[in-house]
C-alpha positions as CSV (number, residue, x, y, z in Angstrom):
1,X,-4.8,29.7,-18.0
2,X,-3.0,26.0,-17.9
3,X,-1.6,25.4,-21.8
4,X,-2.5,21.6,-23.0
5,X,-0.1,21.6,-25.4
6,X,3.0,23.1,-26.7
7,X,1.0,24.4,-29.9
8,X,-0.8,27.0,-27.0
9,X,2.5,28.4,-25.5
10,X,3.2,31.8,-26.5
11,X,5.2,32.7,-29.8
12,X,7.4,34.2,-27.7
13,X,8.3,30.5,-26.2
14,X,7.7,28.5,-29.3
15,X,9.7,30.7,-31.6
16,X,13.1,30.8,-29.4
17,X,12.8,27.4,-27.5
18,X,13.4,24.2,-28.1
19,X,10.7,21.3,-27.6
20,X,12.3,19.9,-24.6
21,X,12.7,23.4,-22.7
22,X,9.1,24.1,-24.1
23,X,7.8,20.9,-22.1
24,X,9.4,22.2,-19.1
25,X,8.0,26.0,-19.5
26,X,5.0,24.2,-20.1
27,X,5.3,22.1,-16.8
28,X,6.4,24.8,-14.9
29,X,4.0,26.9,-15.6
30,X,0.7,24.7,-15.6
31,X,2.3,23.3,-11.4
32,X,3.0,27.5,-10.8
33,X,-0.4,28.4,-12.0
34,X,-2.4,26.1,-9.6
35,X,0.1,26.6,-6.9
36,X,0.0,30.5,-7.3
37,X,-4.3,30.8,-6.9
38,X,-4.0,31.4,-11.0
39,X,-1.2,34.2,-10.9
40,X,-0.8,34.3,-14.4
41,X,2.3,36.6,-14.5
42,X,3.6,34.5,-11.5
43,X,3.4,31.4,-13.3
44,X,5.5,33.2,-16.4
45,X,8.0,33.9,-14.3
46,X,8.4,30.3,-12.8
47,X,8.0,29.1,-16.1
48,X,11.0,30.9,-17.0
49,X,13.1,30.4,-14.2
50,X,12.6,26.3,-15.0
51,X,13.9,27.1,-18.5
52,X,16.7,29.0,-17.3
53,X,18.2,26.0,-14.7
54,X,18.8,23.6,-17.9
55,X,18.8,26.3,-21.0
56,X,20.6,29.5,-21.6
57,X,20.0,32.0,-24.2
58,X,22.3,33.0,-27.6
59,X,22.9,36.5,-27.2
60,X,23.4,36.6,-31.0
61,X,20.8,34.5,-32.0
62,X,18.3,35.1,-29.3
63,X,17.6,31.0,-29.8
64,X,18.0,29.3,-26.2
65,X,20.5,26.0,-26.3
66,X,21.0,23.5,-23.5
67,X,23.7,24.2,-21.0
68,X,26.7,22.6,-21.4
C-alpha cells in the first residue's frame, strides 16, 4: 500500500536513510505502486533503485550517504 508519510516507511528504510533519500523511496515507491497494478515487491524494488541513483551505502556502517 502507498505510505503518507515517512513515519510509515519500513524500519528498514527509516533506520539506514536519511530524510531526503526517504522522500525519494517514498516517491518512488507510491508512482511504482500505481504504475505497477499494486505490485508491492515491484514498487520496493523501484523504490530502491531511486535511492541508489543519488545515495550509496557505508559498507561499515550500513547508513546510506549522498554521492559525492
Amino acid at each position: 500500500m502507498p505510505y503518507s508519510s515517512l513515519k510509515d516507511l519500513p524500519d528498514s528504510v527509516r533506520d539506514h536513510l536519511p530524510r531526503h533519500a526517504q522522500e525519494i523511496y517514498r516517491a518512488a515507491f507510491n508512482s511504482a505502486w500505481d504504475d505497477y497494478e499494486h505490485d508491492e515487491a515491484r514498487a520496493h524494488r523501484v523504490a530502491w533503485a531511486a535511492v541508489k541513483n543519488k545515495y550509496e551505502k557505508d559498507e561499515d556502517s550500513g547508513d546510506w550517504q549522498a554521492k559525492h
